[in-house]
C-alpha positions in Angstrom: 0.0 0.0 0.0 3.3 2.1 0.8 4.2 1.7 -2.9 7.4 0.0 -1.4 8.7 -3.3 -2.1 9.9 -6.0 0.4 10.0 -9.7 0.9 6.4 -11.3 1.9 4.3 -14.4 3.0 1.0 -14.9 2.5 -1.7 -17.4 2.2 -3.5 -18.3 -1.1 -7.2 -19.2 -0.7 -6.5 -22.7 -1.9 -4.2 -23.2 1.5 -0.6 -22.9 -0.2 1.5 -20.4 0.7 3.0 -17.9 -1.8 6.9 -16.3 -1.5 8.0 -13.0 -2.9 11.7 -12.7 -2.5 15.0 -12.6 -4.1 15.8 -14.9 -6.6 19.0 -16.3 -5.9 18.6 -19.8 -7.7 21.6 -19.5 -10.1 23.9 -18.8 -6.9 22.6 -21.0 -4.5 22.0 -24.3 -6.8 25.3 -25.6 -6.3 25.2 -25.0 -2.3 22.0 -26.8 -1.8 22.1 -30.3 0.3 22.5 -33.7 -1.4 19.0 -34.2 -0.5 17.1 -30.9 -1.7 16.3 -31.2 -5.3 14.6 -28.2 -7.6 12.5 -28.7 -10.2 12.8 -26.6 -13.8 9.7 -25.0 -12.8 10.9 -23.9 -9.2 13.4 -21.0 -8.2 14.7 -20.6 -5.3 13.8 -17.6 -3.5 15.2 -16.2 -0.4 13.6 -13.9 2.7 14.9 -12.2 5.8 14.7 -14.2 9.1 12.6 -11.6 9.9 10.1 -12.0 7.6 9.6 -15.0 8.1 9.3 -15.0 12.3 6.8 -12.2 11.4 4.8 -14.3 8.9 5.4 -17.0 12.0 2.1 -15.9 13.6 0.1 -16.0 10.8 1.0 -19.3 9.5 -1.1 -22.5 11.2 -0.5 -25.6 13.2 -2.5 -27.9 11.2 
């Protein structure tokens, strides 16, 4: 509403959760663990810690 930009969280009415952040597949690919994998389709994207404690409280248990 600011007109500003920043990473977010938020729910999609289906139940999923969508991501805005930084795309940083091309530079983290290599650094990921043995067992993560990426599909073509998916990037990955990166938020602040503090995003995502915020976003903590809105996300839940079940």
């Amino acid at each position: 509403m600011t007109g500003e930009t920043c990473p977010d969280l938020f729910g999609l009415s289906d139940g999923d959760f969508a991501v805005i952040g930084t795309d940083r597949t091309e530079e983290l690919d290599a650094l990921l663990p043995e067992s993560a994998a990426r599909a073509d389709c998916e990037r990955t994207v990166v938020i602040t810690r503090d995003t995502l404690l915020r976003a903590e409280r809105d996300i839940p248990d079940a």
